[in-house]
C-alpha positions as CSV (number, residue, x, y, z in Angstrom):
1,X,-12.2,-29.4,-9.1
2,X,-14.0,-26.4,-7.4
3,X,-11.8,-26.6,-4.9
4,X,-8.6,-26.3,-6.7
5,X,-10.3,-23.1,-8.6
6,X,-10.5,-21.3,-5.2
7,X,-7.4,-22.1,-4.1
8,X,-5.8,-21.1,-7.3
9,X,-8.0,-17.9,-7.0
10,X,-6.8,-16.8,-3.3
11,X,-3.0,-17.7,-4.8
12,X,-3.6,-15.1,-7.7
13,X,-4.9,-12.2,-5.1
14,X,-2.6,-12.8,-2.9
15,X,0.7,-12.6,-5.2
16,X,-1.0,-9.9,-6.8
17,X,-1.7,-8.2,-3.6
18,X,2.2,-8.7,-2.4
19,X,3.2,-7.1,-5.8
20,X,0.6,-4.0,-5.1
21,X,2.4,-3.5,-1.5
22,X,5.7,-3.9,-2.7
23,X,5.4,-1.4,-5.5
24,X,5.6,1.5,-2.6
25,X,8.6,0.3,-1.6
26,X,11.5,2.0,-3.9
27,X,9.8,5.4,-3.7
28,X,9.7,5.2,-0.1
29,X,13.4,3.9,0.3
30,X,14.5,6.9,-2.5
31,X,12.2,9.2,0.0
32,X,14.3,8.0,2.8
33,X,17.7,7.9,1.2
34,X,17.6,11.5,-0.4
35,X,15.2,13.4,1.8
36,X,13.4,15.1,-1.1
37,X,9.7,15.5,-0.6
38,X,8.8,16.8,-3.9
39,X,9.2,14.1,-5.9
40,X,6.3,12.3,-4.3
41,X,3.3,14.2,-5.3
42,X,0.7,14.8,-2.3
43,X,-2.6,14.7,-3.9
44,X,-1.1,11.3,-5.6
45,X,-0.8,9.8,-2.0
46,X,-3.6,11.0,-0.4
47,X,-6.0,9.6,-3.1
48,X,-4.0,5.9,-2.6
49,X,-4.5,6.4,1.2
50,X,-7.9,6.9,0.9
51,X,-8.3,3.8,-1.7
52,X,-5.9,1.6,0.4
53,X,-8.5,2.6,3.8
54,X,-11.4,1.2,1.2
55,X,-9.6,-2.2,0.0
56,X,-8.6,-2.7,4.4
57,X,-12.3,-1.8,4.7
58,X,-13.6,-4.4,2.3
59,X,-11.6,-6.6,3.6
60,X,-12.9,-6.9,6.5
61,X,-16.5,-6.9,5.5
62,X,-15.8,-9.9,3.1
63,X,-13.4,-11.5,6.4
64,X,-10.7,-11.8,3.4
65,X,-7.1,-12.0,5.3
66,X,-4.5,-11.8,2.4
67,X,-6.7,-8.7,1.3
68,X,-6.2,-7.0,4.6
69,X,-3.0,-7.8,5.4
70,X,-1.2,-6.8,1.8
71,X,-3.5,-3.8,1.7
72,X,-2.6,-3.2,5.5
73,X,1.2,-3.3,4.7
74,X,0.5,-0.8,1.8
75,X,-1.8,1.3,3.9
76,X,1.5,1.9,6.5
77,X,4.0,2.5,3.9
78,X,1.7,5.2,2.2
79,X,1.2,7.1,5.9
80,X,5.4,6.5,6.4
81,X,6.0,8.2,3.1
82,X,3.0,11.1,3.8
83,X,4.5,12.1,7.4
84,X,8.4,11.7,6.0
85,X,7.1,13.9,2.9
86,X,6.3,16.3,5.8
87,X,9.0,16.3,7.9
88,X,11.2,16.0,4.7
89,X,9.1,19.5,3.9
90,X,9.2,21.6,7.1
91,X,13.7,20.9,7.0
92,X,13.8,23.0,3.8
């Protein structure tokens, strides 16, 4: 029975942590697909890159895979949309 707790615990972070990651996408493909920085606030990502760095961090203290990997995946689409923010910036 315990065992079937825990595994039905890592399924719940996991799918939770895959919805997380994927939430980045559609702001980061409108960011791509119209090129306009300001509607991605700055201070908004740099406060969820510094909480994504934590959650990798903890991660790897607790040796939790799913946590790093889905927080990994979120961690790279927040620094994609913070240097295409900036490049998207310095064209105006």
């Amino acid at each position: 029975m315990e065992y079937l707790l825990v595994a039905y615990a890592k399924w719940v972070g996991i799918t939770a942590g895959a919805l997380t990651a994927c939430s980045l996408i559609p702001p980061l493909v409108r960011l791509i697909r119209d090129k306009k920085p300001d509607r991605v606030p700055i201070g908004m990502l740099l406060v969820l890159l510094a909480g994504l760095c934590l959650w990798v961090y903890y991660g790897v203290l607790k040796r939790d895979w799913p946590l790093i990997i889905t927080n990994s995946f979120s961690l790279l689409q927040n620094i994609t949309m913070i240097t295409l923010r900036f490049k998207y910036k310095n064209k105006k």
